[in-house]
C-alpha positions as CSV (number, residue, x, y, z in Angstrom):
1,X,0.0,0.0,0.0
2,X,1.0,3.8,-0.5
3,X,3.2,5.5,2.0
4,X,0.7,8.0,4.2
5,X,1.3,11.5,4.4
6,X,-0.2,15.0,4.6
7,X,-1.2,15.4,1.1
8,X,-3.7,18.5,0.8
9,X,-2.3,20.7,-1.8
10,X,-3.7,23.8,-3.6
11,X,-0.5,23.9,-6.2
12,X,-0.1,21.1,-8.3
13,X,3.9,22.3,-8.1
14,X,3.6,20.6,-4.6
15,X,2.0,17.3,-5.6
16,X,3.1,14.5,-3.1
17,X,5.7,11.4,-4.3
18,X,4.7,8.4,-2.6
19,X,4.9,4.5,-2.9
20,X,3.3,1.5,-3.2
21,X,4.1,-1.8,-4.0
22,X,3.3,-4.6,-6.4
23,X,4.7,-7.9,-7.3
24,X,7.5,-7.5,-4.4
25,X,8.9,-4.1,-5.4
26,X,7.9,-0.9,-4.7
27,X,6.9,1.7,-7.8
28,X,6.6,5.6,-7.2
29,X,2.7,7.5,-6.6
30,X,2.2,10.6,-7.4
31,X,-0.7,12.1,-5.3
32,X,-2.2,15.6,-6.2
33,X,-4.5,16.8,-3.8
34,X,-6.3,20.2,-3.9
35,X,-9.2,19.5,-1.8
36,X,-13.1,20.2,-2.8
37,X,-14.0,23.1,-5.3
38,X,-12.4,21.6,-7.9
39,X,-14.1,20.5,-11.6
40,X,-11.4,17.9,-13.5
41,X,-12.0,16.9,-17.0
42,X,-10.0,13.4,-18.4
43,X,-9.8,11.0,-20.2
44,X,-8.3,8.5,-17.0
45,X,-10.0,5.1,-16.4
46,X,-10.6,5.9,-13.1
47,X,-12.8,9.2,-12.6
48,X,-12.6,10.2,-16.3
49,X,-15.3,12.9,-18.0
50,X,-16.5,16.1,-16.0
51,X,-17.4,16.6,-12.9
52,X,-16.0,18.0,-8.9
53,X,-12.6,15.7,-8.0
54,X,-10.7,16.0,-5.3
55,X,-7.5,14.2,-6.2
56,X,-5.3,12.8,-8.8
57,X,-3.0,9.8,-8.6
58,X,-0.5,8.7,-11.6
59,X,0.5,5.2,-10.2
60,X,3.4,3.5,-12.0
61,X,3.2,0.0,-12.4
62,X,5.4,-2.5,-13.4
63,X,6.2,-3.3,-17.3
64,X,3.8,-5.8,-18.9
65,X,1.2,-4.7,-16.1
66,X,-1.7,-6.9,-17.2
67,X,-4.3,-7.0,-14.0
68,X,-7.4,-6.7,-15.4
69,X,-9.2,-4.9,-12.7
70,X,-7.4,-1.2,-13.1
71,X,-10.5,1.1,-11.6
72,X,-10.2,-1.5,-8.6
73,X,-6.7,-0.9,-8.4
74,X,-6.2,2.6,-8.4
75,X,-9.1,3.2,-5.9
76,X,-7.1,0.9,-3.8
77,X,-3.9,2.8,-4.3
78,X,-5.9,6.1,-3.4
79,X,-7.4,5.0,-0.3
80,X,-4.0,3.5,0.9
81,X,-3.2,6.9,0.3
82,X,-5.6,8.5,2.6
83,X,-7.4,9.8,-0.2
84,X,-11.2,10.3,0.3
85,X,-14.4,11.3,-2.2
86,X,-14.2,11.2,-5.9
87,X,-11.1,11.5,-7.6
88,X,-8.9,10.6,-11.4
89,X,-6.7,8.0,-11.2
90,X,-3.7,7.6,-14.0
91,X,-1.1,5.0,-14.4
92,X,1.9,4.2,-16.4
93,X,4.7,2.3,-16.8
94,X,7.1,5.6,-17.4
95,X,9.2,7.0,-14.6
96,X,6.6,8.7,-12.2
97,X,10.0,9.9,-10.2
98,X,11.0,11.9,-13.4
99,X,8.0,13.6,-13.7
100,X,8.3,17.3,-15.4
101,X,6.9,20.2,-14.4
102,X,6.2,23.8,-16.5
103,X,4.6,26.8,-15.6
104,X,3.3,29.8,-17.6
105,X,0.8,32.8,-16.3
106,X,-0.5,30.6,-13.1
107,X,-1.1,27.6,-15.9
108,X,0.7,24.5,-14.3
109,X,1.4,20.9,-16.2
110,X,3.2,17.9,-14.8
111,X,4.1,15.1,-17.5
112,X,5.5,12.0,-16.5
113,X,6.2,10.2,-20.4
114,X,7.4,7.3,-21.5
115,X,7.6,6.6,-25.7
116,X,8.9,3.2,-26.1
117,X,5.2,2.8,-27.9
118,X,4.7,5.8,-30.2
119,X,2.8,6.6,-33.6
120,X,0.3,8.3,-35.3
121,X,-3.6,8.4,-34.7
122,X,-4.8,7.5,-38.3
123,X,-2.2,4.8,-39.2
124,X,-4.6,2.8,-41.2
125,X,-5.4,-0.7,-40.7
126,X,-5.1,-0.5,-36.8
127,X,-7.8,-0.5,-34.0
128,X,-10.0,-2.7,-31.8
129,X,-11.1,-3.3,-29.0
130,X,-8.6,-4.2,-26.6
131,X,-8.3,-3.8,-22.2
132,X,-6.7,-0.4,-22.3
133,X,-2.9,-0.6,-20.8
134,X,-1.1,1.8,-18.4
135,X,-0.6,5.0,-20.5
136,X,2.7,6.4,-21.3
137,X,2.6,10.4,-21.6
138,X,0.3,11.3,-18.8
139,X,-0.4,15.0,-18.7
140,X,-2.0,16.8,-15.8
141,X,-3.0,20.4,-15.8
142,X,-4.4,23.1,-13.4
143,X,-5.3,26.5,-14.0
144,X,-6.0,29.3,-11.1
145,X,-9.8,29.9,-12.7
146,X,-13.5,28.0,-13.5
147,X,-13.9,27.4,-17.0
148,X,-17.0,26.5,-18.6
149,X,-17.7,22.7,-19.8
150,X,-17.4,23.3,-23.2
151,X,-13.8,25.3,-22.1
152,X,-12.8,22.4,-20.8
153,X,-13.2,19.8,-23.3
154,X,-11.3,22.3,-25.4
155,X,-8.5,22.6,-22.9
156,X,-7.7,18.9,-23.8
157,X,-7.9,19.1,-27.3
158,X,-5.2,22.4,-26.6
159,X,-3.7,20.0,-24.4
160,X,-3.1,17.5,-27.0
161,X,-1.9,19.3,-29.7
162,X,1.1,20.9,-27.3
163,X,1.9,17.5,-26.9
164,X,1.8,16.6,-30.8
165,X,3.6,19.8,-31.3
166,X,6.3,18.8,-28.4
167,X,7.0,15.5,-29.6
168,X,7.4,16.5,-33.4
169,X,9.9,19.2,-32.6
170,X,11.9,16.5,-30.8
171,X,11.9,14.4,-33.9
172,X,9.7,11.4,-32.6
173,X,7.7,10.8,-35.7
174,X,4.7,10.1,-33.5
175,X,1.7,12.4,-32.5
176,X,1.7,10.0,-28.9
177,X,1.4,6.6,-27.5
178,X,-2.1,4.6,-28.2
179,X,-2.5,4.9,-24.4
180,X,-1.6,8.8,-23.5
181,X,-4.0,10.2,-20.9
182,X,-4.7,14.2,-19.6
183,X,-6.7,15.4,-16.7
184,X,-7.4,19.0,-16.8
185,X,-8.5,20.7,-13.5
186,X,-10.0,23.9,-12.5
187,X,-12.1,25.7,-9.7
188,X,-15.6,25.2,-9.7
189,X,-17.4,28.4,-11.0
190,X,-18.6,30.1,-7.9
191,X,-21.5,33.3,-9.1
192,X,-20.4,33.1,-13.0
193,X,-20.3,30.4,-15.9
194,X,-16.3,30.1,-16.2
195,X,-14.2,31.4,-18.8
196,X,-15.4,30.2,-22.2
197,X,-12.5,29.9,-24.2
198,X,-9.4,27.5,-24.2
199,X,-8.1,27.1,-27.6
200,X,-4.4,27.5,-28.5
201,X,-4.9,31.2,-29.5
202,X,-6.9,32.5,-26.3
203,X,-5.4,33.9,-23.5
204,X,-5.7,30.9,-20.9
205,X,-5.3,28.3,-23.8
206,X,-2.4,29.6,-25.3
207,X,-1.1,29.8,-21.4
208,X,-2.3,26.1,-20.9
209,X,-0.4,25.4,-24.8
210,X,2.6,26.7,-23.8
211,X,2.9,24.4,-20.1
212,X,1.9,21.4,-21.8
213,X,5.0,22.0,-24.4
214,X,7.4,23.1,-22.3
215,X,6.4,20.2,-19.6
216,X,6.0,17.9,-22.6
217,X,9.2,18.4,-24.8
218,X,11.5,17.9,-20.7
219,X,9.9,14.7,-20.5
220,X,10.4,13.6,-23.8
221,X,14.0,15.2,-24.8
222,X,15.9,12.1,-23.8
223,X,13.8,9.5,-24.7
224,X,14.2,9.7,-28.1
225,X,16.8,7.4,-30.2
226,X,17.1,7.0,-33.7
């Protein structure tokens, strides 16, 4: 189970590295955790979509990780963790200790990445339905105001192409792993809608854009071989 601490945190700068273990060895934890008041949108297995979280965990897990009962798992991992209510859980088989951190206008990102696994989206010929595997470039975001749903789904697509954009100036050939994951958070809109807007050329977007990359492209700079 997780190492217990004190892990309330507003600033996702001062997200918690813990530890669990599994098959005999223990893997790094990383526990975000800004309290109530908070809206999250991702695409994690474990708390994904819209709605009020608490928490975040990015759990990494040992390669060829093949338990079938992830959401089980990571809940497990959280409340080992002291964690409480509703939150999104991630996990990878990447380096959670080397996770990267960016900043830009009160816009925060963490990455942890791993690429061993990379392509394009449209390669033709592939899909199906598969059990999804630990992701490998697992972004986590949090800006300092509410946004509006719609804002928020367009903070991931912003989101996503930093990373595209990140990982092509590196020279990976890839636009991400079949398995990349992003949790967006943001306060809950207290008297007002939320800011509307999020894409790449609007003020908080192009904020958000510019963490992602720069949060993206550390993680990613020495992973890539020939």
């Amino acid at each position: 189970m997780p190492t217990r601490t004190v892990l309330t945190s507003a600033s996702l700068a001062d997200a918690a590295l813990l530890a669990h273990t599994e098959q005999g060895r223990a893997w790094p934890l990383l526990v975000w955790a800004p309290g109530p008041g908070v809206r999250m949108v991702s695409s994690a297995v474990l708390g994904g979509g819209i709605g009020e979280r608490e928490w975040v965990i990015n759990a990494q897990v040992p390669p060829g990780y093949d338990r079938l009962d992830p959401v089980a798992h990571l809940r497990d991992l959280a409340a080992g963790a002291g964690l409480t209510g509703e939150g999104v859980g991630l996990m990878t088989a990447a380096s959670v200790a080397d996770r990267c951190h960016a900043e830009d206008g009160g816009v925060r990102a963490v990455v942890t990445a791993g690429i061993g696994v990379r392509g394009w989206a449209a390669e033709p010929g592939v899909g199906g339905v598969t059990i999804p595997h630990p992701g490998t470039i697992n972004i986590i975001v949090s800006l300092p105001l509410p946004l509006t749903d719609a804002a928020l789904v367009n903070a991931v697509v912003t989101a996503t192409e930093a990373k595209v954009q990140a990982l092509v100036e590196l020279g990976a050939d890839a636009s991400g792993t079949p398995t990349d994951a992003v949790c967006v958070a943001a306060p809950v809109p207290t008297g007002t809608e939320g800011e509307p807007f999020a894409g790449p050329r609007s003020l908080w977007g192009a904020r958000l854009a510019r963490a992602v990359h720069g949060a993206t492209r550390a993680a990613c700079a020495g992973l890539i071989t020939a």
